[in-house]
C-alpha positions in Angstrom: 61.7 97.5 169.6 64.7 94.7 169.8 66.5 95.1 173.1 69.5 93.4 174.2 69.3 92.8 178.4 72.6 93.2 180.2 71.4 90.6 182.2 70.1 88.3 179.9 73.6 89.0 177.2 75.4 88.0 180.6 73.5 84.8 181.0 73.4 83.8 177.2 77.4 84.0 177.6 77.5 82.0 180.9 75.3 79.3 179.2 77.0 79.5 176.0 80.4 79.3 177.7 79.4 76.7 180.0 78.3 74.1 176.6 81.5 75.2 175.2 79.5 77.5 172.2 80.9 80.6 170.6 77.9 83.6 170.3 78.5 85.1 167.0 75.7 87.4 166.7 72.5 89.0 166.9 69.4 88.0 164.9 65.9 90.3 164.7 63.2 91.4 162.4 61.7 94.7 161.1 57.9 93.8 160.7 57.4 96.9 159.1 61.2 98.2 157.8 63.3 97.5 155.4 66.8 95.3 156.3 68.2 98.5 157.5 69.7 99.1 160.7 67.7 101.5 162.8 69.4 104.1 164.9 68.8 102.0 167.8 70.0 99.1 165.8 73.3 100.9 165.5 73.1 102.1 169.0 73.3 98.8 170.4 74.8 97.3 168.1 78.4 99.3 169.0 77.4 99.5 172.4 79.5 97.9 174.8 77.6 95.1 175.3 78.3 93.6 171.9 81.1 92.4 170.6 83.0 94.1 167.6 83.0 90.4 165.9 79.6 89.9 165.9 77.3 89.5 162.9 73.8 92.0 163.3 71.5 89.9 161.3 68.1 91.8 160.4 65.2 89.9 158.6 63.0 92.5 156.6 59.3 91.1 156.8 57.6 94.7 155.2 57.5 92.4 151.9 55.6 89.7 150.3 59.1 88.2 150.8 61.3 88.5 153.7 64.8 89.9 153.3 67.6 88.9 155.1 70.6 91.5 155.4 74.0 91.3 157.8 76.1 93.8 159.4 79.2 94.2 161.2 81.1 97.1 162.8 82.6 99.3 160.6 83.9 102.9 161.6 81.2 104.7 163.6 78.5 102.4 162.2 77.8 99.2 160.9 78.4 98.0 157.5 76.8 95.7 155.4 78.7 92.4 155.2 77.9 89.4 152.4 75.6 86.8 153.2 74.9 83.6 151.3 71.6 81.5 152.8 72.6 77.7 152.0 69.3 75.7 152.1 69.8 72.9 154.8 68.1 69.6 153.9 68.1 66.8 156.5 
């Protein structure tokens, strides 16, 4: 089950801070699930440890081929948001 430290958020923010980065988001998979937030997801994700701009990015891997959905606050929940994936080619 994803969980989000308060100690390690904290630290992530300190070292993002300190390199002059923005956190946007959260990233995790569902082995078994569909791309669909959880109860927990939604739990933590509009918790107080995360912030209302973030992204929730869930990878489905219950497939032959992985989904990738994303979510944002929205009301009581989290709502689906659009995502385009833009192959990066060195």
């Amino acid at each position: 089950m994803f969980r989000l430290d308060a100690m390690q958020y904290l630290s992530a923010g300190m070292q993002a801070e300190a390199e002059g980065l923005d956190i946007i988001g959260v990233m995790h998979s569902h082995p078994l699930t569909s791309a669909v937030p959880s109860d927990h997801d939604t739990t933590t994700a509009t918790g107080h440890l995360i912030s209302a701009t973030w992204h929730w990015v869930i990878v489905s891997l219950a497939g032959p081929v992985p989904v990738v959905r994303s979510y944002r606050r929205g009301g009581p929940g989290l709502v689906e948001e659009p995502l385009r994936l833009v192959e990066h080619r060195p």
